[in-house]
C-alpha positions in Angstrom: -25.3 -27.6 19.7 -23.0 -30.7 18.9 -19.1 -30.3 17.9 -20.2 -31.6 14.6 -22.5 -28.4 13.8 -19.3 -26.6 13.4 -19.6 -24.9 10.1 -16.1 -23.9 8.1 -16.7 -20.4 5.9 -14.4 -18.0 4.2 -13.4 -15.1 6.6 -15.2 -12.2 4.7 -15.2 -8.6 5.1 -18.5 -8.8 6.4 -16.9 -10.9 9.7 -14.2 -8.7 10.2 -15.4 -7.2 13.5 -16.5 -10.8 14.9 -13.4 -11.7 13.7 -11.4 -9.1 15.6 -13.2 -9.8 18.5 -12.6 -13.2 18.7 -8.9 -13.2 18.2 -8.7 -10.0 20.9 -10.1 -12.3 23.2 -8.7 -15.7 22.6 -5.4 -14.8 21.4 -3.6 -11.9 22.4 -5.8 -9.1 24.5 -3.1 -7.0 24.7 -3.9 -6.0 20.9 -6.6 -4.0 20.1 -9.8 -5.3 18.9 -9.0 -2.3 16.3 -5.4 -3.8 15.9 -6.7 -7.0 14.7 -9.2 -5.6 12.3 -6.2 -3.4 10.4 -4.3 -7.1 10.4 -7.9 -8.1 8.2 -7.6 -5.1 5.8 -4.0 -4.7 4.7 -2.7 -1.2 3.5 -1.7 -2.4 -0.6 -4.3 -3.3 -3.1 -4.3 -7.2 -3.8 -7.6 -9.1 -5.3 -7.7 -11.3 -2.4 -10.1 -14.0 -2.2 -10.8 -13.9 1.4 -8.9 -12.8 4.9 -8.7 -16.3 5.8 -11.6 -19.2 6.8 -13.5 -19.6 10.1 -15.2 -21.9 12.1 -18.6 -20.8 13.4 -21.2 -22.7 15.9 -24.2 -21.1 15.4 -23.6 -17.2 15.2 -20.5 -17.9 17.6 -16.8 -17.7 15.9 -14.9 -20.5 17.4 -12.1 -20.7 15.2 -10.4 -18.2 13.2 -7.0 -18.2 10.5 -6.1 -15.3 9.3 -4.4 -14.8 6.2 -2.8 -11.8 4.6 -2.1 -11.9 0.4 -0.5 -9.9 -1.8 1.3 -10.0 -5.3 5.0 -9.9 -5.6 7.2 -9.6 -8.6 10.2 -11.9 -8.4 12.7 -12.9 -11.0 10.3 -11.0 -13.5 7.4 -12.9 -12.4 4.0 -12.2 -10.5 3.8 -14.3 -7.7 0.8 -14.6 -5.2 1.2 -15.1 -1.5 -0.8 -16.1 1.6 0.8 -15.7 4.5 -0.5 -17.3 7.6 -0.9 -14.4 9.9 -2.8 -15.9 13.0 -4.3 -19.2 14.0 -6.9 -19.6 17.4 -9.1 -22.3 17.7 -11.3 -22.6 21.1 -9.8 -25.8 23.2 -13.1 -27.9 23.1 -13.2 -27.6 19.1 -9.7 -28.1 18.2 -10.5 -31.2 16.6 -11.4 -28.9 14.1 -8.3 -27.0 13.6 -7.2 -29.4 10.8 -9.9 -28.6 9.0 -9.0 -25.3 8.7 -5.4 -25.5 8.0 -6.2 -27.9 5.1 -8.9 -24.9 3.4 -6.2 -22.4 4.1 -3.2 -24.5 2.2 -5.8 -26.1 0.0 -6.2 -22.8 -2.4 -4.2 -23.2 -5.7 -1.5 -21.0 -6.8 0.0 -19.3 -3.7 3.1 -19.4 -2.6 2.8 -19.5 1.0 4.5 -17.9 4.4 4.4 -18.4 8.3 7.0 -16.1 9.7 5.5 -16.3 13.3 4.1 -20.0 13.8 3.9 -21.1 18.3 4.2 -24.4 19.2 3.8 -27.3 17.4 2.7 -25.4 14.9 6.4 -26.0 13.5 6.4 -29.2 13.4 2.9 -29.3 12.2 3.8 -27.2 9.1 7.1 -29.6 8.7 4.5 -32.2 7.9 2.8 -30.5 5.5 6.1 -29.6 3.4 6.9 -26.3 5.0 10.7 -25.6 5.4 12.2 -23.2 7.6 14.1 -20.1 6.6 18.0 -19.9 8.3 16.5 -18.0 11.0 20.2 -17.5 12.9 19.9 -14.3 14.9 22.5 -12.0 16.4 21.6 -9.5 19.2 23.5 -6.6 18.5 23.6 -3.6 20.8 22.5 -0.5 19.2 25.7 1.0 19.9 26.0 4.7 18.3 29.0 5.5 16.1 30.0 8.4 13.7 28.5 8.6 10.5 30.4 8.1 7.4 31.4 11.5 5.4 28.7 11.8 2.7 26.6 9.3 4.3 22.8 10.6 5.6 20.6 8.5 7.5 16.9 9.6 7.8 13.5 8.4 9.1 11.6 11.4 7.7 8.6 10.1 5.1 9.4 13.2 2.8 13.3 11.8 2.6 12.3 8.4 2.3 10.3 9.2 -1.0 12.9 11.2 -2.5 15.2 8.5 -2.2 13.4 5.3 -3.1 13.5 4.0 -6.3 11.6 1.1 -8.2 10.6 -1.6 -6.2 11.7 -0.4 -3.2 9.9 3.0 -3.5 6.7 0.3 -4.2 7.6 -1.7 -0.7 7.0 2.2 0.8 4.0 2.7 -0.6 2.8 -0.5 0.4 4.0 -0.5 3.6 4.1 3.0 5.0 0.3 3.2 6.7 1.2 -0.6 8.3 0.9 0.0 11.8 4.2 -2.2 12.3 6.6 -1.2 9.9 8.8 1.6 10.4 11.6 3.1 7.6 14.9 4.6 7.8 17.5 5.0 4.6 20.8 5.9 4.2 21.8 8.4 1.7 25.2 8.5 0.0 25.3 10.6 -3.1 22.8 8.6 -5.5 23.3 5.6 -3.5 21.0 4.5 -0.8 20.1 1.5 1.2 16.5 0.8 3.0 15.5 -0.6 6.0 12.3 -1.7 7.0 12.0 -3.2 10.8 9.8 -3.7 13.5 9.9 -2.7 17.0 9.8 -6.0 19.3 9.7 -7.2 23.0 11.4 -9.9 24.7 10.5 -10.9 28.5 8.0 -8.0 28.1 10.8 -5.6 27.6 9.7 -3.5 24.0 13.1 -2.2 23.0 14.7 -4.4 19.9 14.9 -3.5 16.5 13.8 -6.7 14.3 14.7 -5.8 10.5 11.7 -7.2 7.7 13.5 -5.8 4.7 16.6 -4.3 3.2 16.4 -2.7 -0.5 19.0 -0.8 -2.2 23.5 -1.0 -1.2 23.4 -3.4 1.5 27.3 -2.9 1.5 26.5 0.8 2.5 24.0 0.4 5.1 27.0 -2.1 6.4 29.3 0.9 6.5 26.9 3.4 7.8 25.5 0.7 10.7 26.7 2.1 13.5 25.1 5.5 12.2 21.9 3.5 11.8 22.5 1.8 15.1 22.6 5.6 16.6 19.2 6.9 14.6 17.6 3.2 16.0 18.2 4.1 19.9 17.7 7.7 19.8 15.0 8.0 17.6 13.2 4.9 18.6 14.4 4.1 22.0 15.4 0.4 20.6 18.1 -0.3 23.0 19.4 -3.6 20.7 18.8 -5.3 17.0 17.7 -8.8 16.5 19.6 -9.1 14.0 19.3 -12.0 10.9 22.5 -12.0 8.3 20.1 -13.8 6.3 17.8 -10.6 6.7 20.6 -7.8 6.3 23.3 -9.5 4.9 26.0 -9.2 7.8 26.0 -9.3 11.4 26.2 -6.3 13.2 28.7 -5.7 15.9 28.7 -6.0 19.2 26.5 -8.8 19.2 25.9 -12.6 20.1 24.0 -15.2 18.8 21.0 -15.8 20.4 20.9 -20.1 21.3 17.1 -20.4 20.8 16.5 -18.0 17.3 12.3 -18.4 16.1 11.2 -19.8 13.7 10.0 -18.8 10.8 8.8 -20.8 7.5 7.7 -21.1 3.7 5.9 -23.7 1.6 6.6 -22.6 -2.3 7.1 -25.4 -5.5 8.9 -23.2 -6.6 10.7 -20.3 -4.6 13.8 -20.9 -2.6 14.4 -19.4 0.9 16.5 -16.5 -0.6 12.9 -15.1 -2.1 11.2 -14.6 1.0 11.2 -12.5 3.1 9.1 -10.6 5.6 6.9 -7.7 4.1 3.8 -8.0 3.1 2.9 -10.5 6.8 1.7 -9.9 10.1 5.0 -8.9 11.5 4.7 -5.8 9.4 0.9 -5.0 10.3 0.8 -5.8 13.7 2.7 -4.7 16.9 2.0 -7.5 19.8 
């Protein structure tokens, strides 16, 4: 069949497998066909109007963007997001990958998030008003310290719903069966703060703590870090935090700044960068 055959569709739910399949193979094999497909069908309730688009030869999938929406209320107001979860178009038809980008970003009324975009993916998305979030990263060892009088820090789901309130006991609900995002509070009388983060590799090595999400006293789980810091290695075997003030509101010590941080980026008419952040996305549905 010729290149121009190439049909662009709507990732449905009936293509999820193919879909699966195809980005297993193409883009990362070390996740799980069955990985991928939980990517496809987030965890929280949202009237989405597809998972993404495709391109298809034939019966054959040779393109695929995945997208994951939900509805968040900010500043008192419903806001809809797609966020642009993964992107693999076969070499001999990437004259086709515009295509897809421009159905993706063409749907009205999302706000929209790519907290994981590769190579010139950046400065693609610059080009099509994208802007990056202050990304600034400081890896902090995961040094244990004593634990503030008063002060509890827990991983334990039955905690974790006692504690939460509001929107953040919403994030929990959302976000506890998303393969991955992992929870810890701390507890201090009827304070708490939350932390939602991700278990990450670098140089193949899985053992950094990336943080998605802090609800609740971010001025306690500042004073309780080093308690948190302890409950990361031990519990989780994270040796170190990848660590974004922007993220958790301070910069954990000891720690450097990393020269080369990743980018990660929005395109909203009107959120600003301290909106976002990173729940809700692949980096909370999928370990890689």
């Amino acid at each position: 069949m010729d290149s121009a055959q190439v049909e662009l569709r709507p990732l449905l739910p009936a293509d999820l497998d193919d879909a699966a399949a195809f980005l297993h193979t193409e883009l990362n094999p070390r996740v799980t066909v069955a990985a991928w497909r939980a990517l496809l069908t987030q965890p929280w309730s949202v009237d989405a109007p597809n998972r993404g688009f495709q391109l298809r030869l034939g019966d054959r999938i040779v393109g695929v963007y995945a997208a994951v929406y939900s509805e968040r209320e900010i500043d008192g107001e419903t806001r809809r997001f797609c966020n642009l979860a993964a992107f693999c178009v076969l070499d001999e038809h990437r004259g086709h990958s515009f295509r897809v980008m421009r159905a993706v970003l063409g749907q009205k009324g999302f706000e929209f998030t790519d907290l994981s975009p590769s190579g010139n993916v950046v400065a693609l998305n610059e080009r099509l008003g994208f802007e990056r979030l202050d990304t600034a990263t400081v890896l902090a060892l995961n040094v244990p310290g004593p634990r503030p009088r008063g002060v509890r820090v827990s991983g334990d789901p039955a905690v974790i719903e006692h504690v939460l309130r509001g929107a953040d006991a919403a994030v929990y609900r959302d976000h506890r069966r998303a393969a991955a995002a992992r929870h810890v509070v701390v507890a201090s009388g009827d304070e708490y703060a939350y932390l939602v983060f991700r278990k990450d590799r670098r140089k193949g090595i899985p053992v950094f703590a990336t943080p998605l999400y802090v609800g609740g006293d971010r001025a306690l789980l500042r004073r309780a870090w080093r308690a948190v810091a302890a409950h990361l290695l031990v519990r989780h075997r994270l040796a170190a935090t990848l660590a974004e003030p922007r993220v958790l509101g301070f910069a954990p010590a000891p720690g450097r700044p990393l020269a080369a941080p990743r980018a990660k980026m929005f395109r909203s008419k009107v959120l600003t960068a301290p909106q976002i952040d990173y729940l809700y996305s692949e980096l909370a549905l999928l370990e890689w």
